[in-house]
C-alpha positions in Angstrom: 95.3 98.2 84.6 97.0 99.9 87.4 94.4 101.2 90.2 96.2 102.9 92.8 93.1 102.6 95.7 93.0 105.5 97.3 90.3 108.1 97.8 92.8 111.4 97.6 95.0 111.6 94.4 98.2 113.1 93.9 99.1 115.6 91.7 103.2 115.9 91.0 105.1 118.6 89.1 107.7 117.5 86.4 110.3 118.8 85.8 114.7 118.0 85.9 114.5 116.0 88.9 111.5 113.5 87.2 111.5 114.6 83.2 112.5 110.9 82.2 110.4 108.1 81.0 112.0 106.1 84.0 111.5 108.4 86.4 107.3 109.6 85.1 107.0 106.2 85.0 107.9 105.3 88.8 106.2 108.0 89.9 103.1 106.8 88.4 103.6 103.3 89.8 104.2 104.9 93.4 101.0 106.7 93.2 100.0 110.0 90.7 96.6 110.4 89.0 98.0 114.0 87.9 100.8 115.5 86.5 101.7 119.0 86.3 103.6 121.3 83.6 104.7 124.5 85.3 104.8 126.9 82.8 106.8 129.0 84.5 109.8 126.9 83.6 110.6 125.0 80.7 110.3 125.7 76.5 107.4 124.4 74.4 110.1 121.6 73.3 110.2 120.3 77.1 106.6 120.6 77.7 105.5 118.6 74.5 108.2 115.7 75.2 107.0 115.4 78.8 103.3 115.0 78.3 104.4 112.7 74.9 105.7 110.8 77.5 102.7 110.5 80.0 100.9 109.6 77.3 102.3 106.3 76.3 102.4 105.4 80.1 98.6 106.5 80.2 98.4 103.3 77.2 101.2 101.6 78.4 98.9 100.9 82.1 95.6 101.1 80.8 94.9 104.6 83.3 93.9 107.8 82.3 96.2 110.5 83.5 95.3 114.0 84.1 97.8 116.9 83.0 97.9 120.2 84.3 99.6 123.1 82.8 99.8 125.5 85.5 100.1 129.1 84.0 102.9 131.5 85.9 100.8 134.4 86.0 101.7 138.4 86.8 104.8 138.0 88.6 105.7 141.1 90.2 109.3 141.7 90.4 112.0 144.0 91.1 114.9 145.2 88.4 118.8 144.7 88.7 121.2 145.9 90.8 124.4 147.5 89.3 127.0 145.5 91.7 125.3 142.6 92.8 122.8 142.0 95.9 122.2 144.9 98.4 121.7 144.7 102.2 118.7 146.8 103.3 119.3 147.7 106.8 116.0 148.2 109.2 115.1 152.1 109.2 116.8 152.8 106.3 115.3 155.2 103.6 115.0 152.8 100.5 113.0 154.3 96.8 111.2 152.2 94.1 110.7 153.9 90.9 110.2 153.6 87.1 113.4 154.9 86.2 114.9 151.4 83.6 118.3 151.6 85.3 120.2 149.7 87.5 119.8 149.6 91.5 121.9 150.9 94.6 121.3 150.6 98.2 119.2 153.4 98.3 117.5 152.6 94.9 115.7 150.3 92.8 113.4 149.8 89.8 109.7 148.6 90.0 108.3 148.4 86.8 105.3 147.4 87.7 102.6 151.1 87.1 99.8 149.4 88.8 101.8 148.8 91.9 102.1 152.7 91.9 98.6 153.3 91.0 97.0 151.8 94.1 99.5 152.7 96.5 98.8 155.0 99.3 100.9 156.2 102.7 101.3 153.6 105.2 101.1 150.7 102.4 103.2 148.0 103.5 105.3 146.2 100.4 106.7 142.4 101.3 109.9 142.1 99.2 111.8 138.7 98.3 108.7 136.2 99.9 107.9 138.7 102.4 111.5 138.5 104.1 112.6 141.9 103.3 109.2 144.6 104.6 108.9 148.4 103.3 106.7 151.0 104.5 105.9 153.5 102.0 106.1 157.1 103.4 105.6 159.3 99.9 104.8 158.5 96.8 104.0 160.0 92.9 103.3 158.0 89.8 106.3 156.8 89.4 108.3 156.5 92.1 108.1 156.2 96.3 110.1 157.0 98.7 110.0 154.2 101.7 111.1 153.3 105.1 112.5 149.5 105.8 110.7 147.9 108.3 112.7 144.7 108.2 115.5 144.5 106.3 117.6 141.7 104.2 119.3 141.0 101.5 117.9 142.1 97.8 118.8 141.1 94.9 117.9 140.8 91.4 114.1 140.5 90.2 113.1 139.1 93.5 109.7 138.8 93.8 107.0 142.1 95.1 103.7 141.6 97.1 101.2 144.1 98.2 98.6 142.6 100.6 95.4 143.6 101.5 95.2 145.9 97.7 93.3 144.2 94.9 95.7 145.6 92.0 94.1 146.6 89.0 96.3 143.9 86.3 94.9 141.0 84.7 95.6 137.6 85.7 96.9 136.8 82.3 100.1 137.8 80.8 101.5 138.3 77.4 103.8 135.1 78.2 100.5 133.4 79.8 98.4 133.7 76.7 101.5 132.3 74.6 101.9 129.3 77.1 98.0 128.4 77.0 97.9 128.4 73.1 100.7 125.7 73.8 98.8 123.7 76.6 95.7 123.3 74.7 98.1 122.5 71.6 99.2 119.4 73.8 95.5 118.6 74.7 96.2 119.3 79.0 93.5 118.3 80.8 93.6 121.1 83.6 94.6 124.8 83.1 95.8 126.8 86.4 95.2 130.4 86.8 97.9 131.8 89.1 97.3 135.1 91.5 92.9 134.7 90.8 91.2 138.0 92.4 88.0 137.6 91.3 85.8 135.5 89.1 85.9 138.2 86.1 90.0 136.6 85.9 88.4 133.1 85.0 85.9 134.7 82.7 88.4 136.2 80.8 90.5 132.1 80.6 87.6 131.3 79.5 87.3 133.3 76.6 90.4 132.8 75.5 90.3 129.2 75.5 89.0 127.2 72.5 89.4 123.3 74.2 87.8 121.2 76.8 90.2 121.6 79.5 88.9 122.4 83.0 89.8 125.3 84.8 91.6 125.5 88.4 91.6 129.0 89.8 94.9 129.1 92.3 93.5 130.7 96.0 96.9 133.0 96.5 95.6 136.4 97.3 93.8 137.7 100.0 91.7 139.7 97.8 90.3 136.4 96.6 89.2 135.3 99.7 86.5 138.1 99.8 85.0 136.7 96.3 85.4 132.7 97.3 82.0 131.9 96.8 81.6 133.6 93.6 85.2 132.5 92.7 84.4 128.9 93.8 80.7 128.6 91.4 82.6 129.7 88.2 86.1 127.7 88.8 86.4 123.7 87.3 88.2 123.0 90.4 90.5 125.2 93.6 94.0 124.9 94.2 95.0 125.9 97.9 98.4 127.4 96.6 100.0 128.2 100.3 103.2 130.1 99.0 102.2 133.2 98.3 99.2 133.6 100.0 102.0 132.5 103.2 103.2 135.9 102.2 100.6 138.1 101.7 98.3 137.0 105.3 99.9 135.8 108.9 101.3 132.7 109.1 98.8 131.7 111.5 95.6 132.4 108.9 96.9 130.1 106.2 95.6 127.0 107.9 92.2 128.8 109.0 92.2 130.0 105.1 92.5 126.6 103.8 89.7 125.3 106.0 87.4 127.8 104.7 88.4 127.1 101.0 87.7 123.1 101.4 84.5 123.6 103.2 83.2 126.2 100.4 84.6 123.8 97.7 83.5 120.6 99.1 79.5 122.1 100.0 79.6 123.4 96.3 81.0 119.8 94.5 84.4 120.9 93.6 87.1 119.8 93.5 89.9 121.1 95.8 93.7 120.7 95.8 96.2 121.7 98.6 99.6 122.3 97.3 102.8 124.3 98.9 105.5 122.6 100.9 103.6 119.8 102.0 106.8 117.8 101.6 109.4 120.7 101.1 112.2 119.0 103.5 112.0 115.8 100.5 113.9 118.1 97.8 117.1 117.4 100.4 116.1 114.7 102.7 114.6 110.9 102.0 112.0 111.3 104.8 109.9 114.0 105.7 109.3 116.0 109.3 106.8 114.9 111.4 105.1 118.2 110.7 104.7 117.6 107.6 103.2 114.4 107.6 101.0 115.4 109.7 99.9 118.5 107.3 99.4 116.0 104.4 97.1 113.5 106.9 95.5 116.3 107.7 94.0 117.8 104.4 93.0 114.0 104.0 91.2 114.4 106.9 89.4 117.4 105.9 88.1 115.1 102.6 90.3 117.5 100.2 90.2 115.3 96.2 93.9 116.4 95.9 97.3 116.8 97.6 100.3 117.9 95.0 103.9 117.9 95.6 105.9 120.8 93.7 109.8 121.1 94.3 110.2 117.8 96.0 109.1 116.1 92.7 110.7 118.9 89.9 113.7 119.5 91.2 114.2 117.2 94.1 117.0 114.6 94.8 113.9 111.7 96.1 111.1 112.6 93.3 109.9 108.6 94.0 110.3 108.6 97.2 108.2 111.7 98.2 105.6 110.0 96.2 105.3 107.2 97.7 106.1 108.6 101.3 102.6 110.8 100.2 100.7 107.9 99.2 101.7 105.7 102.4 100.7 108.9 104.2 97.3 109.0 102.7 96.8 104.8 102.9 97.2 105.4 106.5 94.8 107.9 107.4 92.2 105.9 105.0 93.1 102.6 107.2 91.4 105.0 110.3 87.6 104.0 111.0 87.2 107.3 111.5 88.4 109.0 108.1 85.1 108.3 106.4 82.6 108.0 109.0 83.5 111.9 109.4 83.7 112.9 105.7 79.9 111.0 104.8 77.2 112.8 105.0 74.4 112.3 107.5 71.5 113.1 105.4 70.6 113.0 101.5 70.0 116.8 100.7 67.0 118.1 99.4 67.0 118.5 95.6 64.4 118.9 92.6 66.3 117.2 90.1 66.0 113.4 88.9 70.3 113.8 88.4 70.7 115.1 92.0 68.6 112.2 93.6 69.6 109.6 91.7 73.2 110.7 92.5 72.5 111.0 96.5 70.2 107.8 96.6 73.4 106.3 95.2 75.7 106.7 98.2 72.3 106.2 100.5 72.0 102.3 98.9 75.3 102.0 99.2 75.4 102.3 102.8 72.0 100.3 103.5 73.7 97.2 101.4 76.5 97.3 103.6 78.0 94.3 101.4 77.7 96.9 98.5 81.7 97.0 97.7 81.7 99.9 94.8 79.1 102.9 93.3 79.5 102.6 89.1 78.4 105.5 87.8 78.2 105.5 83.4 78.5 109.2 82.9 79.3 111.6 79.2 80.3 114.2 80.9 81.2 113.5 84.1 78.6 115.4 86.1 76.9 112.2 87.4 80.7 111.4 88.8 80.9 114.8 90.4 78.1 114.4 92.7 78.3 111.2 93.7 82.2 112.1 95.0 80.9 115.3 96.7 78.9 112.9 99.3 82.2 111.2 100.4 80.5 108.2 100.2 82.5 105.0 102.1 83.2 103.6 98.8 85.0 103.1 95.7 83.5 105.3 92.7 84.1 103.7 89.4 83.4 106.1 86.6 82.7 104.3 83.3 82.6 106.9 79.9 82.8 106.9 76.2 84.9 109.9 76.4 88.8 110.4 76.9 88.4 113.8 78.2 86.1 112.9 80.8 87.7 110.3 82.1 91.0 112.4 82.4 89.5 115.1 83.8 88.1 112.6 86.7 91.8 111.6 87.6 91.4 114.5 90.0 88.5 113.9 91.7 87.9 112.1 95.2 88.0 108.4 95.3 87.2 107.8 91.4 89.0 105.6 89.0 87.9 106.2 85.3 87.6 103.5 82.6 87.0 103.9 78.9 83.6 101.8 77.4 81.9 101.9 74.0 78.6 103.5 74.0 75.9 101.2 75.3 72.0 101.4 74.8 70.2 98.5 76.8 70.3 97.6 80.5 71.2 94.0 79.6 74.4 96.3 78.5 74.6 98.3 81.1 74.6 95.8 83.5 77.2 93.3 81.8 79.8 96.4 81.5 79.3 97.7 85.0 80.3 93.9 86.2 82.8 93.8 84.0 84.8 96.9 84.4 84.3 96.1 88.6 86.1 93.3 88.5 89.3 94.2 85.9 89.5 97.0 88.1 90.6 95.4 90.6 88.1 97.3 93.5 85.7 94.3 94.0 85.6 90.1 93.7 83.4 88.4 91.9 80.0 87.8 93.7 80.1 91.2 95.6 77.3 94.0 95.2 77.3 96.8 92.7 75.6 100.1 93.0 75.1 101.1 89.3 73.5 105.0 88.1 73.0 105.4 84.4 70.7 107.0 82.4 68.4 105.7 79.3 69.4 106.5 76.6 73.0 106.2 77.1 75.1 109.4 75.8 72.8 112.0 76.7 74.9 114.1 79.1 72.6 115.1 82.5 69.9 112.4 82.0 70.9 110.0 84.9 67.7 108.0 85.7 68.7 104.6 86.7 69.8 103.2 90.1 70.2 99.6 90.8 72.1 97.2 92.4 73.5 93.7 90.7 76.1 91.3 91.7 79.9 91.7 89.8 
């Protein structure tokens, strides 16, 4: 089986640049646990070939791959112009309105009534990823007269922000509900909810959806930062998706925002990915900046489960080689002594639950048998793998399941490599298969210590009861 041996995974998006078998299959040898489907591009045709395809690698290595379909969400946009892009010069009196026709340079449709509905004077609009700044001076229902704050060049159905106002539109789309009846068709692993304001928008996924698939709710508003907590207990997992919210706050809050995501995510046991032009110069260039290495080391740093690459891996001329530059990026910073002694936690926390202690006595053992090479945790549903990875412990964490979908879903999650077993009853069992599965993984030799958790009877999701420690 191919075991990559890292504790952060990488997600990649597909797409032209990295569709083919060849190419899905040397990214996966240089390093992916995850692959995403961005719905916003691509027909159902293209979707079902590419995850055909990561299937048969998934049997073809003996690894099991998580899929994400990544949902495009409300995408607020500007109409057409008559005769091609406009140059909106600063000061300039510019309208938006309803009114289905196409633009000038004094004009433009916004079809968006929402937009309208919770504007108010002095509302700042950010046009075409914030390059292009309106101030709006008068408006009605359906239509508002604006002043140019910083002008540009606008052209068709570039994109429309308005930061700092919580609009009052759903975070799914016609197109969106379409898209997820396709991604659960496929049997995707992860479902992404682009432009999340509050935890009502993954309630309402929620509802919709009729499989197994974990949700990710994207942090790309401002407005969601004021319901992270709440946003954070409901969510499967959090995406740090940098773009937009790079438009909506100051540049210099983005990196303060991420903190404060992956601390909330990693004291609540989630799982938290950082995406966004981590190695954007890659689509052009073979190496990366030195800035941007160091922005992937550091989310490693911070103990994030994820990092993803986007452009440089969909539409890029190096898809491989920003892979691999990603993963050599992330073997590094694990080489450093001080990587885990800073992401472990000093003390067990308190809990009343056998689950919880078994899980945190785990990582404890672990570090008192300081030959101890790997933590085995037999889990149904993946809980017992969870919160074993949200302690950071300074090891390996072998996930051993009955269940396919479990052991996808862990693809994503901090230093764990899944493996598929039969159902086993005895400890006798237990024991052999925890040794077994060790050592064809590749994380121990023969001879060293095993930290095993299981619980008695074995299938029962949320009894973990057993802790002990064999030789592989």
């Amino acid at each position: 089986m191919l075991v990559h041996q890292t504790f952060c995974k990488i997600i990649a998006t597909v797409g032209p640049a990295s569709e083919s078998p060849e190419m899905l299959e040397k990214l996966l040898q240089a390093g992916v646990s995850v692959f995403r489907l961005n719905f916003s591009h691509g027909s159902e045709e293209e979707m079902t070939r590419r995850v055909q395809i990561i299937r048969q690698l998934e049997k073809k290595y003996g690894v099991c791959l998580g899929i994400l379909a990544d949902l495009q969400g409300p995408k607020l946009r500007v109409g057409t112009f008559a005769n091609g892009p406009v140059t909106l010069k600063d000061g300039q009196k510019f309208t938006l309105d309803m009114q289905n026709t196409p633009g000038d340079e004094t004009r433009v449709c916004l079809p968006h009534p929402e937009i309208f509905q919770a504007m108010h004077k002095g509302l700042e609009l950010l046009l075409n990823d914030g390059l292009i700044r309106l101030r709006v001076d008068r408006h009605s229902a359906d239509a508002a007269e604006t002043t140019v704050l910083v002008g540009g060049v606008l052209s068709n159905h570039k994109g429309v922000n308005v930061p700092g106002v919580q609009l009052p539109i759903s975070a799914l789309t016609a197109k969106d509900r379409k898209d997820l009846q396709v991604a659960e068709k496929l049997g995707v692993d992860f479902i992404g909810l682009s432009f999340v304001q509050r935890p009502e928008d993954l309630q309402e996924l929620r509802g919709l959806m009729s499989s197994q698939a974990k949700i990710i709710a994207k942090i790309e508003k401002p407005s969601a930062i004021e319901h992270l907590p709440e946003i954070v207990a409901f969510a499967d997992a959090v995406m740090v998706a940098r773009g937009d919210l790079g438009v909506e706050v100051s540049t210099e809050m983005v990196p303060v925002l991420q903190r404060r995501i992956v601390d909330v995510c990693r004291q609540s046991g989630k799982p938290v990915i950082i995406a966004t032009q981590m190695l954007e110069s890659m689509i052009t260039n073979v190496t990366p900046t030195r800035a941007e290495a160091s922005d992937v080391a550091n989310a490693v740093y911070n103990g994030v489960d994820a990092v993803m690459l986007s452009g440089e891996t969909a539409a890029g001329k190096y898809p491989q080689q920003a892979v691999t530059t990603m993963h050599n990026i992330i073997k590094s910073v694990e080489k450093d002594p001080g990587y885990l002694k800073n992401l472990i936690r000093k003390d067990p926390i308190n809990t009343t639950t056998v689950e919880t202690a078994i899980t945190t006595a785990a990582w404890v053992a672990a570090r008192a048998v300081q030959t101890a090479d790997i933590i085995v945790n037999f889990t149904d549903s993946g809980h017992t793998t969870l919160r074993t990875a949200k302690y950071r412990p300074a090891l390996p964490i072998l996930s051993l399941t009955p269940k396919i979908t479990t052991a996808r879903h862990m693809a994503l999650v901090w230093g764990v490599t899944s493996i598929l077993v039969k159902d086993l009853e005895s400890f006798e069992d237990i024991s052999a298969e925890a040794s077994r599965a060790a050592l064809l993984s590749g994380l121990v030799k023969e001879g060293q210590k095993i930290v095993v958790t299981a619980g008695i009877p074995f299938g029962h999701s949320g009894e973990t009861n057993l802790l002990y420690i064999i030789n592989a």
